[in-house]
C-alpha positions in Angstrom: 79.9 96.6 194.5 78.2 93.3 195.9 76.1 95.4 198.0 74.5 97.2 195.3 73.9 94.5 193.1 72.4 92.8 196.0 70.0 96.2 196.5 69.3 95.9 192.6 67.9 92.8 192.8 66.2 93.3 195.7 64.4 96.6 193.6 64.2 94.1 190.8 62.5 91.5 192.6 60.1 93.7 194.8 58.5 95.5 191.5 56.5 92.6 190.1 55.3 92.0 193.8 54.3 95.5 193.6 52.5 95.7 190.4 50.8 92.7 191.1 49.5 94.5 194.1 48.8 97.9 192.7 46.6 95.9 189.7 44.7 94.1 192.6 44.1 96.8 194.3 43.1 98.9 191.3 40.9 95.9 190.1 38.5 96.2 193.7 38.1 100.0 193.4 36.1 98.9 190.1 34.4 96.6 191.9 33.6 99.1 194.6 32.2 101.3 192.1 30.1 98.3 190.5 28.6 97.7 194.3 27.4 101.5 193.9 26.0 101.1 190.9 23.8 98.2 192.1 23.1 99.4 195.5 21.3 103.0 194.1 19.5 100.6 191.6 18.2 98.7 194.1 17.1 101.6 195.8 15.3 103.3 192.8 13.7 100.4 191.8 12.6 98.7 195.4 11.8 102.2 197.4 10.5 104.4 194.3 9.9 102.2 191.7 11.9 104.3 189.3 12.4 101.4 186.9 14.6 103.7 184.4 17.5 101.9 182.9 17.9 103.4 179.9 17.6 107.4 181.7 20.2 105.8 184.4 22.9 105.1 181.1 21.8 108.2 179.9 22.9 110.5 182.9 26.6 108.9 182.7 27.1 109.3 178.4 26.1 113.0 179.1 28.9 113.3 182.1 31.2 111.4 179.3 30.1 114.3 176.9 30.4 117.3 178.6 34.1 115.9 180.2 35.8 114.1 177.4 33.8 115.0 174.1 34.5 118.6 175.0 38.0 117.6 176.0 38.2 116.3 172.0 36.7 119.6 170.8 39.1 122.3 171.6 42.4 119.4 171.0 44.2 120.9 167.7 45.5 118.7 164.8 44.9 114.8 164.0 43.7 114.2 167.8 40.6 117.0 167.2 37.4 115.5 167.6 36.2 116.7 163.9 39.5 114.8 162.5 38.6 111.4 164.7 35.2 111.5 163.4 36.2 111.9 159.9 38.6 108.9 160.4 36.7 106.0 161.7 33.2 107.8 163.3 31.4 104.6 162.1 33.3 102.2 163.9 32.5 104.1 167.4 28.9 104.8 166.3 28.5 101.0 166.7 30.8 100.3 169.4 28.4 103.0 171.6 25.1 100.9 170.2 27.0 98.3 171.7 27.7 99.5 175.0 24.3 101.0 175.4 22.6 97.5 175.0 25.0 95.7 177.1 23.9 98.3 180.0 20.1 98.1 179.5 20.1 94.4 178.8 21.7 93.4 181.8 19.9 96.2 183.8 16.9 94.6 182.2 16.6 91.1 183.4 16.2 91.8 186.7 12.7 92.2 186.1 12.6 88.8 185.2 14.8 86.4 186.4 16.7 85.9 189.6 19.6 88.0 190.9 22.0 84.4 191.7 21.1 83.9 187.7 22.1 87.1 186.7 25.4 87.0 189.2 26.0 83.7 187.2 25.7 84.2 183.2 26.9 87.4 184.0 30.5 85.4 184.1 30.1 84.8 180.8 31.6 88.0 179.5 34.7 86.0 180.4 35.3 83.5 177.7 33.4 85.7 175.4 36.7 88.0 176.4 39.3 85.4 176.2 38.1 84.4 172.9 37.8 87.8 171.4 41.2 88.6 172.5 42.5 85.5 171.1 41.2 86.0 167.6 41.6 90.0 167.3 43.9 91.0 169.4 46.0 87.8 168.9 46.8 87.3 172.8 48.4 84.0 173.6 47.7 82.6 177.2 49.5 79.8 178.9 48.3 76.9 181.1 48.4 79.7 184.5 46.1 81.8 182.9 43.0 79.2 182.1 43.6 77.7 185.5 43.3 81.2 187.0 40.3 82.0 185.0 38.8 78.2 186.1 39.5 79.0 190.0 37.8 82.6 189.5 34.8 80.9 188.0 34.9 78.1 190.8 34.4 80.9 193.0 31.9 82.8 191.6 29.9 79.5 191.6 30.2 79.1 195.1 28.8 82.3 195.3 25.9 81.5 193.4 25.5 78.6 194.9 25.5 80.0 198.6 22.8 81.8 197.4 20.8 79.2 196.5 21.6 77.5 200.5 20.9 80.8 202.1 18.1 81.7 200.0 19.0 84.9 198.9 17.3 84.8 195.3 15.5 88.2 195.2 14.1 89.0 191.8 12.5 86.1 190.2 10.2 87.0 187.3 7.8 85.2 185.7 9.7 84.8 182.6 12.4 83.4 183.7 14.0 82.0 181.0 13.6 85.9 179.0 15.8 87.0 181.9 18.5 84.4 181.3 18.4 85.5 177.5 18.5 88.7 178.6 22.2 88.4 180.8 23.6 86.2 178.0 22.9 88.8 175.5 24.4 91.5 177.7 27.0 89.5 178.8 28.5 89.1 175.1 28.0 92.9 174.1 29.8 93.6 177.4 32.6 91.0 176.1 33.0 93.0 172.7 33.0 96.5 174.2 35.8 95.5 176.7 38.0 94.3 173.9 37.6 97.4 172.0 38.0 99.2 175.0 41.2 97.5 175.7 42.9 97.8 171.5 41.6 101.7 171.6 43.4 102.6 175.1 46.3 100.7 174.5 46.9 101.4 170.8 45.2 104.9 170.6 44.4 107.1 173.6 41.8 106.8 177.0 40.4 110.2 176.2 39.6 109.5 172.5 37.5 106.6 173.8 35.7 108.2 176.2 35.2 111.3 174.6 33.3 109.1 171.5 31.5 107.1 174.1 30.1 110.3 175.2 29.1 111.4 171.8 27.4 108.3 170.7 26.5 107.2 173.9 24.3 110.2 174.7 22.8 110.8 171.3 21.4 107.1 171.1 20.7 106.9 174.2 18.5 110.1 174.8 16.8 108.5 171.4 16.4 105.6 173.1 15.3 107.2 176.5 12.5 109.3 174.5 10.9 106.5 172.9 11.2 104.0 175.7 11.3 105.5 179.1 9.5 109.3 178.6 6.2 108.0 180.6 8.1 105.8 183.0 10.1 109.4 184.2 7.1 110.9 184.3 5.9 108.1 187.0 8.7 108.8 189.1 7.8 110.1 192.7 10.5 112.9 192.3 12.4 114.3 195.6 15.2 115.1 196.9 16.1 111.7 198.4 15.5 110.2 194.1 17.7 112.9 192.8 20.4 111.8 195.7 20.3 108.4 194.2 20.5 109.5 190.5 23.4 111.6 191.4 25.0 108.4 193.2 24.2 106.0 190.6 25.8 108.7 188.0 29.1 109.3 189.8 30.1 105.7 190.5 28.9 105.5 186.6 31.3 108.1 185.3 34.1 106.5 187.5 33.8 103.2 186.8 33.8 104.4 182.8 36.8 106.9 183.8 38.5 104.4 185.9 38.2 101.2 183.6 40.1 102.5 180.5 43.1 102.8 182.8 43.1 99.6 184.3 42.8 97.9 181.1 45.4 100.0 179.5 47.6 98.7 182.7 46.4 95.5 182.4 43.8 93.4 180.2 40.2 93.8 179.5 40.2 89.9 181.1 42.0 90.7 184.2 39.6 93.6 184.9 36.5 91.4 183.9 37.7 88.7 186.5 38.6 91.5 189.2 35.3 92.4 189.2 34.0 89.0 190.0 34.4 90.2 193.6 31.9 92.8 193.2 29.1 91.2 193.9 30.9 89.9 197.1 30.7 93.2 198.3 27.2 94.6 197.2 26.3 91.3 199.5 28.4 92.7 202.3 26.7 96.0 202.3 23.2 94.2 202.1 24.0 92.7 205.2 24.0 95.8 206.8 21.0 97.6 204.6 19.0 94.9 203.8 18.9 92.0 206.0 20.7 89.3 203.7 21.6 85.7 205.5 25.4 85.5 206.3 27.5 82.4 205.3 30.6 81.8 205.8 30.9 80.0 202.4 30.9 84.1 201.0 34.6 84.6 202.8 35.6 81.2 200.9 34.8 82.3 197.9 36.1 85.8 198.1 39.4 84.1 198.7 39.1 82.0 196.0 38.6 84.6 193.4 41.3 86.5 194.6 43.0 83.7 194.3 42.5 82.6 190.9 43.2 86.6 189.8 46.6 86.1 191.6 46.8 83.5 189.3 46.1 85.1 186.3 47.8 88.0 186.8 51.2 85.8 188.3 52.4 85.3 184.4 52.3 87.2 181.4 50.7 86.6 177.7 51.5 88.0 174.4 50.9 89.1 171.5 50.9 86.6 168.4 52.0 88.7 165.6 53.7 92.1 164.3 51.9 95.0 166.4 51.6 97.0 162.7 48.5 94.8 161.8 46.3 96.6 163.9 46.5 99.3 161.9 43.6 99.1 160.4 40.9 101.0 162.8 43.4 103.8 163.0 44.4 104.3 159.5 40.9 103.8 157.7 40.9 105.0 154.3 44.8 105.8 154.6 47.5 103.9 152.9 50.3 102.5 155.6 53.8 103.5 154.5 56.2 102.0 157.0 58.9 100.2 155.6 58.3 96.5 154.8 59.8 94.3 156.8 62.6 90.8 155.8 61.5 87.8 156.8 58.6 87.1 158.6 57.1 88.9 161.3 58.2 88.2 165.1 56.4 89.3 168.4 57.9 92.7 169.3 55.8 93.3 172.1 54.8 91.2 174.8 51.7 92.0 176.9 51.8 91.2 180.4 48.6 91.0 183.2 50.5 94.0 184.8 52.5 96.2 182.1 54.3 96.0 178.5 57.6 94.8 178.5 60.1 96.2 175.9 62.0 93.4 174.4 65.1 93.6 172.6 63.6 93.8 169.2 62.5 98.5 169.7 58.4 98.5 169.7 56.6 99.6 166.6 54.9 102.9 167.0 51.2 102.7 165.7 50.8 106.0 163.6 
């Protein structure tokens, strides 16, 4: 008997460790996926001058489209794509305007400002995040989880700041300060898709969000792409080498869109922001090899520290502030809710950890 209470605690003990690792781990695959992203920009715009943003974002929403949007279509019942659009179709309509800008904003201001200012007020998706998630989705944080998100941000601006020693500041403009405006901008539409993101996969499904992503996304976006972009694609030198790239830049799109829902879901949209702090860490690895960049050793150091302040974060758990039912809202537009009032006041039934949800005694309440 002592022996297997011994080996249950052992189980018990291990499968935090284990999460923790598993979110870490998921965490960097995003960030791989964001280092392929830049890397085939780099190369459009540097090698072939294909300075096409909004056509780049366009390629992925039509992926989204003809994978998830489809996927909606031939669902039956109140999960049908026809049903979801007559529920709340406005609300996604603006949450792809959204994520559309965020992309060619930030893709934007690399024509005029530097890439260590873009790496920098690129961060600030963060507390945009943590503020968002505070107000709306009524996550609490303790001391562990500010000090975490401090250390991440420590590193990042030892990053930035290495930059600055080495000299790696590819990409100033001559409106600098445009370019800056530029990375805020997309920084806080990036803040407030995530935390959609994160209420819709959690409280609703993955493929629902995608598949409206995809519907919005492209339709917008091709509008956008027609008016904007339709004599910049017809500049394009256009070989098989470019169409390599587009292809590249489109499947570490799609995956990083694919992929990010489920980390979220297992997660937070503020853990996966600060996981992929470490992304730029490894876009500068691979430029050592492709294109020449100055090594420091200050870049290990502040690997490390990121890490560090995401073990942090993810070390202790948050939760939510109030009755789960109140989110009710975006799902049941236009419908009454008829669940049975509670006695007394409400009481958090669920709490939200950096690595799972944990059932507490109280059962959870279904959203319908």
């Amino acid at each position: 008997m002592g022996f297997a209470l011994t080996q249950a605690a052992g189980v018990v003990l291990r499968t935090p460790l284990l999460e923790l690792l598993v979110t870490l781990a998921l965490g960097q695959v995003l960030s791989l996926l964001i280092c392929g992203i830049g890397l085939t920009s780099k190369y459009l715009a540097d090698d072939y001058h294909a300075n096409t943003p909004v056509f780049q974002s366009f390629l992925n929403y039509i992926l989204l489209f003809l994978v998830y949007t489809t996927t909606l279509a031939v669902r039956q019942g109140e999960e049908n794509l026809l049903a979801i659009l007559k529920r709340r179709w406005w609300k996604y309509m603006i949450l792809g305007l959204i994520d559309i800008e965020a992309n060619y904003l930030v893709i934007k201001a690399y024509q005029y400002t530097t890439l260590t200012s873009v790496q920098l007020l690129d961060c600030f998706t963060i507390p945009v995040v943590l503020l968002l998630s505070w107000f709306f989705l009524l996550v609490r944080y303790k001391a562990v989880h500010f000090v975490g998100v401090g250390v991440c941000l420590l590193g990042i601006g030892l990053m930035v700041g290495t930059d600055v020693l080495v000299g790696r500041q590819q990409g100033l403009g001559d409106h600098k300060l445009l370019g800056d405006l530029l990375v805020l901008g997309g920084a806080t539409l990036y803040g407030i898709s995530n935390v959609c993101e994160e209420f819709i996969v959690k409280n609703l499904s993955r493929v629902e969000f995608l598949g409206m992503m995809g519907l919005f996304g492209s339709f917008f976006s091709g509008i956008q792409l027609a008016i904007m972009e339709h004599k910049e694609l017809l500049r394009v030198p256009w070989d098989w080498q470019i169409g390599l790239l587009y292809i590249g830049f489109s499947a570490c799109m799609f995956g990083l869109y694919s992929f990010m829902p489920v980390v979220i879901k297992r997660s937070s949209a503020t853990s996966v922001n600060l996981s992929l702090l470490t992304a730029d860490l490894y876009s500068l690895f691979c430029g050592l090899l492709l294109f020449q960049y100055k090594f420091s050793g200050l870049y290990l150091l502040s690997f490390i520290i990121i890490v560090l302040g995401l073990v942090l974060y993810t070390s202790s758990s948050t939760y939510v502030a109030q009755d789960p039912r109140i989110y009710k809202q975006f799902r049941n537009a236009g419908h009454p809710i008829t669940d049975t009032p509670t006695l007394g006041p409400l009481e958090p039934s669920v709490t939200y950890t950096s690595l799972r949800q944990e059932i507490e005694e109280e059962p959870r309440i279904r959203v319908a």
